[in-house]
N, C-alpha and C positions, 0 to 999 in steps of 0.2 A: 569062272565067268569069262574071263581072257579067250580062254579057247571057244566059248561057245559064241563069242563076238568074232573072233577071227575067222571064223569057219565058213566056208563059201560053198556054194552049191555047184558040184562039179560036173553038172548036167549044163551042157550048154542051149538046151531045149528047154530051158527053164516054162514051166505054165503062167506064165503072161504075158499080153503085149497081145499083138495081133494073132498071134497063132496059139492063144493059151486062148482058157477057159473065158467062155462067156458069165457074166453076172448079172447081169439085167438086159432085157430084150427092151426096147422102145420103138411104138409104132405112133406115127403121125404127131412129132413132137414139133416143135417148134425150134427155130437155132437162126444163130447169124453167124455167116461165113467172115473171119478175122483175116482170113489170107494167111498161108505157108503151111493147110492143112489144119488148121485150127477152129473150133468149131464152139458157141458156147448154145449149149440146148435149155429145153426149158420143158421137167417134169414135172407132171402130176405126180404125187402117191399117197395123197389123201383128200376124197371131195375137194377136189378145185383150193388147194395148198399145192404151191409151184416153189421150187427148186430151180437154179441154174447151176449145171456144172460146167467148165471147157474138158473139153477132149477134144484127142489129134486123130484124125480121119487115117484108117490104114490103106484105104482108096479113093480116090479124089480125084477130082475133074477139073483141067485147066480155063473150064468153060465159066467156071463159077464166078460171081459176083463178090467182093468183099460186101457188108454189111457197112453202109454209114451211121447208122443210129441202130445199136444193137436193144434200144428199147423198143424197136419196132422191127422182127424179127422177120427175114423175107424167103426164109427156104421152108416146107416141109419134111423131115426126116424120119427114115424109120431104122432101124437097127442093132446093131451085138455092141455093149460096153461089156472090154472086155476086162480081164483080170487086172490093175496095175503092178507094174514091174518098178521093186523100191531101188534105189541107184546105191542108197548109202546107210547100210544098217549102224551106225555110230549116231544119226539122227535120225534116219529112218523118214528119209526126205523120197519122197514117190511123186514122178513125173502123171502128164494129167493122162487119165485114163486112152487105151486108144477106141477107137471106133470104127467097128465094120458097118458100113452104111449098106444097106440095101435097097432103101429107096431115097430118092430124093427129088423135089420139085420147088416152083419155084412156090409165094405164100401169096405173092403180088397179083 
């Protein structure tokens, strides 16, 4: 069990993160911009049952507005969540998802 904890993926193209696989496409979500790339959206996936996840945007716009009340969320987004990349298999502690945006406007 040692060695199958120790053992590291010796592909440095690992399938996650911005350049690995996508996992769920989202069109015309709702999000508030945190500032430093950080983004928290807000899914449907069952009859109007909403979800918040954050994820870190793989492209991002200096133009953006931070969100001051992320109850009241001001961007619409569409886009790739992609795979997450785990940092530390001893906990198996996973940074937040990234996010390829595709579209984005403002909600206001």
């Amino acid at each position: 069990m040692i060695t199958a904890l120790s053992c590291k993926d010796k592909d440095p193209n690992a399938d996650c993160g911005c350049d690995g696989s996508t996992t769920k496409v989202v069109e015309n979500v709702k999000g508030s911009y945190l500032g430093s790339n950080s983004f928290v959206i807000r899914i449907s996936y069952d009859n109007n049952i909403f979800y918040e996840t954050y994820v870190s945007a793989c492209n991002i716009s200096d133009t953006l507005k931070i969100t001051t009340d992320i109850k009241k969320p001001n961007y619409i987004i569409s886009g790739n969540i992609k795979k997450e990349c785990f940092t530390d298999l001893m906990t198996l502690t996973a940074r937040p998802s990234q996010f390829e945006i595709k579209s984005i406007k403002s909600a206001l």
